[in-house]
MDAnalysis code that builds the backbone (N, CA, C; Angstrom):
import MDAnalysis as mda
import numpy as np

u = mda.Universe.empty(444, n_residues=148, atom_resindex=np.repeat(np.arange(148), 3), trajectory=True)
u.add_TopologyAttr("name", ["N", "CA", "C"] * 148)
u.add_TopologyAttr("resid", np.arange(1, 149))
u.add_TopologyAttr("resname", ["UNK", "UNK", "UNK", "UNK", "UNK", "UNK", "UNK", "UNK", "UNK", "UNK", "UNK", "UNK", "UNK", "UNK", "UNK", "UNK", "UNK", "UNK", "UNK", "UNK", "UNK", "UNK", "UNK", "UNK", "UNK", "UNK", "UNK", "UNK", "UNK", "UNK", "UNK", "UNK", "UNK", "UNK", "UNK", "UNK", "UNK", "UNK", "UNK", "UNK", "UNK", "UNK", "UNK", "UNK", "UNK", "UNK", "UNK", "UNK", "UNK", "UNK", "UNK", "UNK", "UNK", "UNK", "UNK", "UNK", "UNK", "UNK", "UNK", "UNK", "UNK", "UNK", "UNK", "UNK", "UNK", "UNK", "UNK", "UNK", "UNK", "UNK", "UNK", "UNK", "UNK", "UNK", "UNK", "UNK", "UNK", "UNK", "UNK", "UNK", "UNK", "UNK", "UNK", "UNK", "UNK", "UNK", "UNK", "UNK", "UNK", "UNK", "UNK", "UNK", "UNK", "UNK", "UNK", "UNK", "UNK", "UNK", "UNK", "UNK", "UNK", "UNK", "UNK", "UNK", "UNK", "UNK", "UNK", "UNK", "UNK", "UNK", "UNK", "UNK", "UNK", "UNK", "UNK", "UNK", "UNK", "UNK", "UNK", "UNK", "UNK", "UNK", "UNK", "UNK", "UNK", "UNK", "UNK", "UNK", "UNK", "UNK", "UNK", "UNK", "UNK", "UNK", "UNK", "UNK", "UNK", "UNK", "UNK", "UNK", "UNK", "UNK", "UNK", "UNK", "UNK", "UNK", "UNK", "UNK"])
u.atoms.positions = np.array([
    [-29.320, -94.325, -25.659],
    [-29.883, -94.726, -24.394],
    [-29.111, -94.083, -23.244],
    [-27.847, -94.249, -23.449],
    [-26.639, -93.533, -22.085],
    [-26.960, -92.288, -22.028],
    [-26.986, -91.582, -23.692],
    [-27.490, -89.987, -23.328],
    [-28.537, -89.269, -22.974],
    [-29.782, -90.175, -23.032],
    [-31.075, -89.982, -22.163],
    [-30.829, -89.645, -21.277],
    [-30.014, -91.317, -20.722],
    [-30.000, -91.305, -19.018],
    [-29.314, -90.118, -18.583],
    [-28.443, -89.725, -19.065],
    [-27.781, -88.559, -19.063],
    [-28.055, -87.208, -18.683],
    [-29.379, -86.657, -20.012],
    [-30.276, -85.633, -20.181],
    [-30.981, -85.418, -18.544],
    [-31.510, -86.518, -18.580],
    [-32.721, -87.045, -17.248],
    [-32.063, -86.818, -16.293],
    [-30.782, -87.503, -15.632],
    [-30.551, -86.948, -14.735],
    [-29.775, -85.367, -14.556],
    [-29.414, -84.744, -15.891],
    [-29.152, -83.443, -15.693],
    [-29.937, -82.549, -15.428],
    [-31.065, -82.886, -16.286],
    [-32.274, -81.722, -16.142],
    [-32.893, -82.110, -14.321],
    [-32.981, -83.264, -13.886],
    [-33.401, -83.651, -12.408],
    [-32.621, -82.678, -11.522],
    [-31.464, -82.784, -11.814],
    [-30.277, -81.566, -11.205],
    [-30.979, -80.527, -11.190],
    [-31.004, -79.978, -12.363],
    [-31.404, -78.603, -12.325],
    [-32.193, -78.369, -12.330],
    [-33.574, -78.931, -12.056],
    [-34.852, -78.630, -11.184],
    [-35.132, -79.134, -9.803],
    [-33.919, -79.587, -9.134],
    [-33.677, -79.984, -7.725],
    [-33.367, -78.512, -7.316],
    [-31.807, -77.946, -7.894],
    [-31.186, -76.651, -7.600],
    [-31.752, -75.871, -7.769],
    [-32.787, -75.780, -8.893],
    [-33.303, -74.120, -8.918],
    [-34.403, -73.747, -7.902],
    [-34.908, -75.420, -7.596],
    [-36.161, -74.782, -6.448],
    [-35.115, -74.901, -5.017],
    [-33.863, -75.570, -4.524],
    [-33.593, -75.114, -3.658],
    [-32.877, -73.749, -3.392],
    [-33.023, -73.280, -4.623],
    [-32.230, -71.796, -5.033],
    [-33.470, -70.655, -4.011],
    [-34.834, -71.113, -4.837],
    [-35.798, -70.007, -5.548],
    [-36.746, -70.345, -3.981],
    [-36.105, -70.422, -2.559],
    [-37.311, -70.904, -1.864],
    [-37.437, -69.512, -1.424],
    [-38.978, -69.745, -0.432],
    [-39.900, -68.548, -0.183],
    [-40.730, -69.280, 0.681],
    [-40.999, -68.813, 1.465],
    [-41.810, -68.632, 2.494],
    [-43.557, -67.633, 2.427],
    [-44.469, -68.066, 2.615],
    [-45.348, -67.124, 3.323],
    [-46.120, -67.216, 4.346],
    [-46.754, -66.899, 5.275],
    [-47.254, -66.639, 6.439],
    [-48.309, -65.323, 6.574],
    [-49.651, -65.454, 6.811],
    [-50.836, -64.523, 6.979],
    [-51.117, -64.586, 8.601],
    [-50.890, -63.644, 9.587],
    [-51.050, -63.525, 10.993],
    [-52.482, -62.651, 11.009],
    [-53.179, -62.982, 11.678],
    [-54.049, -61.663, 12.401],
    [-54.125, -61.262, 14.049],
    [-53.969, -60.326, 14.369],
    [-53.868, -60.097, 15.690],
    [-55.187, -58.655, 15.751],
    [-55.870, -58.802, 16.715],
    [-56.894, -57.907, 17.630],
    [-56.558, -57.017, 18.635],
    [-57.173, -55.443, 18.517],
    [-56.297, -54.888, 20.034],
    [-57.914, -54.496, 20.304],
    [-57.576, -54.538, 21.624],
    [-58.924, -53.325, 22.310],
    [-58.532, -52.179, 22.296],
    [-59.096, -51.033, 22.090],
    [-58.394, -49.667, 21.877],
    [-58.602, -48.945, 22.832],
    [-58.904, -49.292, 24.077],
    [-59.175, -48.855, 25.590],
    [-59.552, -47.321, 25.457],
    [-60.760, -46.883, 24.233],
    [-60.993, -45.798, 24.327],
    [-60.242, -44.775, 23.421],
    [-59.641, -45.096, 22.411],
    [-58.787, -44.323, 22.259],
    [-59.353, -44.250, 20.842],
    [-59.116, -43.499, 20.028],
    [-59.872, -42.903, 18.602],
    [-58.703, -42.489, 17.496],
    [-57.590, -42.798, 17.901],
    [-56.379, -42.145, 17.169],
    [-54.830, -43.293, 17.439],
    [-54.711, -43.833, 16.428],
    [-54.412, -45.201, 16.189],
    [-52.761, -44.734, 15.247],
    [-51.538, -44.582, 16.199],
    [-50.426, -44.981, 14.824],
    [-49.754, -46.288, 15.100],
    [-49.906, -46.968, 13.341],
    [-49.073, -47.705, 12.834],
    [-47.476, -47.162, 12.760],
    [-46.520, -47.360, 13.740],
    [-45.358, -47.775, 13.992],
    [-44.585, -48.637, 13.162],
    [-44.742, -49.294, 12.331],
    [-44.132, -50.379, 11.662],
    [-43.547, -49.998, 10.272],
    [-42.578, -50.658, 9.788],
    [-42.391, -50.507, 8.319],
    [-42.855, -51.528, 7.062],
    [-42.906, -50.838, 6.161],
    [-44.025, -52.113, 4.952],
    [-45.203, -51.269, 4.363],
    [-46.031, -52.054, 3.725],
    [-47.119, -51.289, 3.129],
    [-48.495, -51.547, 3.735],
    [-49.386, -50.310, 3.951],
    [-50.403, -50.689, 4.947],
    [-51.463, -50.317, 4.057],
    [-52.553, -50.752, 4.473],
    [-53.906, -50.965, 3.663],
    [-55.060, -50.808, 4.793],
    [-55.321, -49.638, 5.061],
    [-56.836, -49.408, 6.218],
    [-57.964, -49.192, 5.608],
    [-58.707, -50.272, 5.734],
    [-60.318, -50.546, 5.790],
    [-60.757, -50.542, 7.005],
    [-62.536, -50.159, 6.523],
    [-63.483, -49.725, 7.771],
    [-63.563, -51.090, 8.052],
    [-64.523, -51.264, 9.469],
    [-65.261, -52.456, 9.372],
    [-66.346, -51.707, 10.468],
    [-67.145, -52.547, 11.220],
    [-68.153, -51.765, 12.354],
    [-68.241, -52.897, 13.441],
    [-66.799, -52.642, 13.712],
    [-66.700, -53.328, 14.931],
    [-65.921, -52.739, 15.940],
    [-65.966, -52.765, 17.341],
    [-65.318, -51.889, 18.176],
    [-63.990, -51.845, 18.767],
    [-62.880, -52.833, 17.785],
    [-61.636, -52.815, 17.845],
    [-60.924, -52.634, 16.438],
    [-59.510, -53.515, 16.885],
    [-58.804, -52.868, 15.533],
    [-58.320, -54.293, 15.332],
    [-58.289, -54.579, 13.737],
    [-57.941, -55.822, 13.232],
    [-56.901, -55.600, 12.552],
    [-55.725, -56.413, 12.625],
    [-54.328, -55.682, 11.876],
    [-54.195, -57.539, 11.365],
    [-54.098, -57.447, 9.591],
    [-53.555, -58.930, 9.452],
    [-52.470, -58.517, 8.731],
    [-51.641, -59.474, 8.982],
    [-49.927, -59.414, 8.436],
    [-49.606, -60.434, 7.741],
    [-49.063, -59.746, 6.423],
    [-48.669, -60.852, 5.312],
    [-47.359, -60.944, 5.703],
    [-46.529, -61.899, 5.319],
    [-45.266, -61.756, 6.127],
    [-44.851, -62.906, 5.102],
    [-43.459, -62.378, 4.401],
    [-43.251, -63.126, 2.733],
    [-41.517, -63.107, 3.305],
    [-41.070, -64.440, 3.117],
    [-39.549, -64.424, 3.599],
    [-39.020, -65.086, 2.479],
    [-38.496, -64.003, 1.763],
    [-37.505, -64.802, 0.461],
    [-36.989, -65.639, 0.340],
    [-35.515, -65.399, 0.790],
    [-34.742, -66.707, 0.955],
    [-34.577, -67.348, 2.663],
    [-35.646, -68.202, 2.133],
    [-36.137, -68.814, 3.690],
    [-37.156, -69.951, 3.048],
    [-37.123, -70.773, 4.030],
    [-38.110, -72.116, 4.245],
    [-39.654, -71.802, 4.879],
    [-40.402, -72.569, 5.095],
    [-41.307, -72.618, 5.614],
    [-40.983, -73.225, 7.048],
    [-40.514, -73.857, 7.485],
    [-39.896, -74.430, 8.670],
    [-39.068, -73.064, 8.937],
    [-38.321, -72.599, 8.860],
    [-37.530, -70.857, 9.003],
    [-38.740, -70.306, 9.547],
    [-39.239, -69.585, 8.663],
    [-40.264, -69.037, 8.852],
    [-41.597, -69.721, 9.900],
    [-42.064, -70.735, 10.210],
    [-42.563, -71.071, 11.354],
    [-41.764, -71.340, 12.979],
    [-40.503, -71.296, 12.653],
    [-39.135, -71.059, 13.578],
    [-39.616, -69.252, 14.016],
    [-39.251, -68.376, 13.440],
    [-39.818, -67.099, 13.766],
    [-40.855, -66.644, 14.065],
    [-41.843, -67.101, 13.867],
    [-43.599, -66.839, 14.362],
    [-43.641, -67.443, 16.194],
    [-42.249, -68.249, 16.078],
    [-42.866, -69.071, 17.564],
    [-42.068, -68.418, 18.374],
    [-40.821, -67.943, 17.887],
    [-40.092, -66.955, 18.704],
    [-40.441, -65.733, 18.708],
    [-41.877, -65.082, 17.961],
    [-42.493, -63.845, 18.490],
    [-41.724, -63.356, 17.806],
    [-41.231, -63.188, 16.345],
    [-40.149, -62.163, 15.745],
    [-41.388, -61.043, 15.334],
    [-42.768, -61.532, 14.919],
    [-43.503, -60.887, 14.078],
    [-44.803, -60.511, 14.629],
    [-44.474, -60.365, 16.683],
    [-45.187, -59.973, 17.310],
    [-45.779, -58.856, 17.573],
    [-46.862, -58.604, 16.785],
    [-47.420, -57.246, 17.069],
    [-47.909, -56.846, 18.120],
    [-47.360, -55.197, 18.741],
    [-47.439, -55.071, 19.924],
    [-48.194, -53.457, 19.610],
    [-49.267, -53.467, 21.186],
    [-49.746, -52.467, 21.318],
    [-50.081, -51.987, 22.362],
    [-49.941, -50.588, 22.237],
    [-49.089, -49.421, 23.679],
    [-50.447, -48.150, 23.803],
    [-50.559, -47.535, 25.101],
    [-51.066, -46.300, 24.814],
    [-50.000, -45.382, 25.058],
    [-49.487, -44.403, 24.062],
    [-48.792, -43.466, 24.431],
    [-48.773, -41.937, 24.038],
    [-49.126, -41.170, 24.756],
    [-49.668, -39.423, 24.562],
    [-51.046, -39.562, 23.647],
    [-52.039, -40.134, 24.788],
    [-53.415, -40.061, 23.670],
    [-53.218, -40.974, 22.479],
    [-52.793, -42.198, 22.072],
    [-52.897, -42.617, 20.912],
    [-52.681, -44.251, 21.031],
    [-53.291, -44.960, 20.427],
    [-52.520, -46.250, 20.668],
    [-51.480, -46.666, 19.244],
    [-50.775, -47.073, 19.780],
    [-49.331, -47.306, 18.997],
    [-49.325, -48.686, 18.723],
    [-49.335, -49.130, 17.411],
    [-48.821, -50.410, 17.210],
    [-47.531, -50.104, 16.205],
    [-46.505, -51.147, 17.127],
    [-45.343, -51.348, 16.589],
    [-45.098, -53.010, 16.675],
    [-43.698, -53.372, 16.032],
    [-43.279, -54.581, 15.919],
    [-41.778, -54.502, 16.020],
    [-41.506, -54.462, 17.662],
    [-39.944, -53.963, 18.129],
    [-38.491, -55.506, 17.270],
    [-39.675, -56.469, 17.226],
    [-38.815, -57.804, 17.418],
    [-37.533, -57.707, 15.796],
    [-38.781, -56.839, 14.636],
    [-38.544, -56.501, 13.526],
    [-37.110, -55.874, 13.260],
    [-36.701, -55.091, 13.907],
    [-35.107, -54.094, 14.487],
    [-33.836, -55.126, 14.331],
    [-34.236, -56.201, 14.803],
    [-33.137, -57.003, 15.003],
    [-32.656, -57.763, 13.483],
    [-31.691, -58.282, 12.758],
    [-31.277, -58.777, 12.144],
    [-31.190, -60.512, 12.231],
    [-31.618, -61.140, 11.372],
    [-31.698, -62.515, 11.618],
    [-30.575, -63.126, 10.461],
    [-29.846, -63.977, 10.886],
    [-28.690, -64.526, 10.015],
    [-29.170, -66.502, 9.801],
    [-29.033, -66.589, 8.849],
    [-29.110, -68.120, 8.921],
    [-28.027, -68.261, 7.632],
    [-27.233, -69.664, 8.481],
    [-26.506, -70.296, 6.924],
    [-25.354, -68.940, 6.576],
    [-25.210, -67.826, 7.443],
    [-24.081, -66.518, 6.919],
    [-24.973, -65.581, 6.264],
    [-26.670, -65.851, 5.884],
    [-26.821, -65.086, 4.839],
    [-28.006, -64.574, 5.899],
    [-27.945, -62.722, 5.657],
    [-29.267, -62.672, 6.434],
    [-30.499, -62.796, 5.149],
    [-31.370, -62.695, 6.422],
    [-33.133, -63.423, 5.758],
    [-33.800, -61.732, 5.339],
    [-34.541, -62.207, 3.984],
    [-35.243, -60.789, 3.414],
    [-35.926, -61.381, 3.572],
    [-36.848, -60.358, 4.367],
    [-38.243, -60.429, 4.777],
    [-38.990, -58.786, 4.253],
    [-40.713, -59.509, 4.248],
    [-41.388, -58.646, 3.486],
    [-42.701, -58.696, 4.231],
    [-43.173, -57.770, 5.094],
    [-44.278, -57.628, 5.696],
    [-45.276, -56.504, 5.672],
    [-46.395, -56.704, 5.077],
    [-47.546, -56.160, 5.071],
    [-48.941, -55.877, 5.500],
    [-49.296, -54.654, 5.832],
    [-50.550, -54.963, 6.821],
    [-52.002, -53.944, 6.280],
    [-52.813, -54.930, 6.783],
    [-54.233, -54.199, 6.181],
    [-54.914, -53.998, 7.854],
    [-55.571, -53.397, 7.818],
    [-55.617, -52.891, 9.004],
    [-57.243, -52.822, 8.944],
    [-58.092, -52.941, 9.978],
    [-59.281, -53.557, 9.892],
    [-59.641, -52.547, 10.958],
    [-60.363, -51.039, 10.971],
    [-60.571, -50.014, 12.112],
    [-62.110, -49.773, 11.938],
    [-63.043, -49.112, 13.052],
    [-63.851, -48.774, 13.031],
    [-64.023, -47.348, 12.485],
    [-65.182, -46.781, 11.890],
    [-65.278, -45.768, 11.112],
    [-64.917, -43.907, 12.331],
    [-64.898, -44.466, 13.398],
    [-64.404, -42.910, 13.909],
    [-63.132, -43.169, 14.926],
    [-62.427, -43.920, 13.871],
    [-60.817, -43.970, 14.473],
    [-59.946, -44.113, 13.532],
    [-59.454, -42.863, 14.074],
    [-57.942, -42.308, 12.603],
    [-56.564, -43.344, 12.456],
    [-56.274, -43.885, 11.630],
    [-55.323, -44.476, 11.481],
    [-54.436, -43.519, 10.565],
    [-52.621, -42.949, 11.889],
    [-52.310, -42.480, 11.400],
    [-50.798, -43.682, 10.941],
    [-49.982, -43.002, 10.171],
    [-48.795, -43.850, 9.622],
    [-47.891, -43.183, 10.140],
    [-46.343, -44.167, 9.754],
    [-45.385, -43.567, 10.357],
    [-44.585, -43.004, 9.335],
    [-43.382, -42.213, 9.456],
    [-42.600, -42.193, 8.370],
    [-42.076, -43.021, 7.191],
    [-41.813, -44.140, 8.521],
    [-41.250, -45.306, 7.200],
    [-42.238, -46.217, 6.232],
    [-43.537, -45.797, 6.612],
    [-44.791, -46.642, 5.805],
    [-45.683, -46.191, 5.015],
    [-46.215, -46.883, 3.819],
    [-46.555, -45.985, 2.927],
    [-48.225, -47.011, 3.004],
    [-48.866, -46.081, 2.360],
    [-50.325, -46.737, 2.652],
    [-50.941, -46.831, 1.310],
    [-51.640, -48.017, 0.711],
    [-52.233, -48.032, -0.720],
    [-53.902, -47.827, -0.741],
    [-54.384, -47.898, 0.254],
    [-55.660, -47.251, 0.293],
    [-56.214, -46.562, 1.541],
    [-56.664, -45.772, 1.963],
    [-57.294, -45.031, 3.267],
    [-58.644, -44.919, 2.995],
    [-60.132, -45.361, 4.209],
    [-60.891, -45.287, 3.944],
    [-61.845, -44.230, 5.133],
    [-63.088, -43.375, 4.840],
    [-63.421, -42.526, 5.913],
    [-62.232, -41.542, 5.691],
    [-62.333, -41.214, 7.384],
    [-61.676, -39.899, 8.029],
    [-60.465, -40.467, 8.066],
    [-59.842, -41.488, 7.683],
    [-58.340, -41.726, 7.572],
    [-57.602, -41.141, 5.969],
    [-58.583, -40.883, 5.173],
    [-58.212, -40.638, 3.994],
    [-57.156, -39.230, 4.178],
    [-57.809, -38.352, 5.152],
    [-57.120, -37.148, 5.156],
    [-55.471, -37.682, 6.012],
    [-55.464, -38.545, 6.206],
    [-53.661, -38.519, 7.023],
    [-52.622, -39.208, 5.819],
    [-52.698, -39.317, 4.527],
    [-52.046, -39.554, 3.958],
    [-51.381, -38.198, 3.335],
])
């Protein structure tokens, strides 16, 4: 009977610790730009991007945004401070989306936070979505196919 009680509360232990070990976070954002005319679109950001058509006359960018060792409370802490604010610029003919807030390093508890953000990108069929160096793309659709 003592070594039940025993078992029970050991194994309780160690399925208390391993999920406060093993936490994770996720978060799906979508943000809209008007493209004030503009036909030639770079993604600025780092992560993996995914551009589909759609036939509508802006640009739809949704962001998966996966924080390892982090909470869900963490992670809704950063969405409100705009860490994962997508921003968009016209600059030399093109509109630029970047995510400057991303640069910075976030520390919680001594340990910094791994974060994992991904974007599918939602463009109309005669606007090029080009990439940046640091981003790699798993599908291109249309006239974006040729910028990979």
């Amino acid at each position: 009977m003592k070594t039940l009680r025993i078992l029970t509360t050991v194994s309780l232990a160690i399925m208390i610790a391993s999920s406060a070990v093993a936490q994770q976070a996720e978060k799906i954002l979508v943000k809209s730009f008007n493209l004030k005319g503009n036909t030639i679109v770079l993604m600025d950001v780092k992560g993996n991007i995914e551009v589909k058509e759609h036939k509508r006359d802006f640009i739809r960018v949704q962001m998966a945004i996966e924080l390892r060792n982090g909470t869900s409370s963490i992670l809704c802490s950063l969405i409100k401070a705009k860490r994962y604010n997508l921003v968009g610029s016209v600059v030399d003919d093109h509109f630029v989306l970047n995510m400057p807030s991303l640069e910075k390093r976030v520390k919680v508890g001594g340990k910094e936070l791994s974060e994992k953000v991904s974007y599918t990108v939602f463009a109309p069929s005669d606007v090029l979505v080009k990439l940046s160096n640091d981003t790699s793309a798993s599908r291109l659709v249309g006239k974006n196919s040729s910028e990979l």
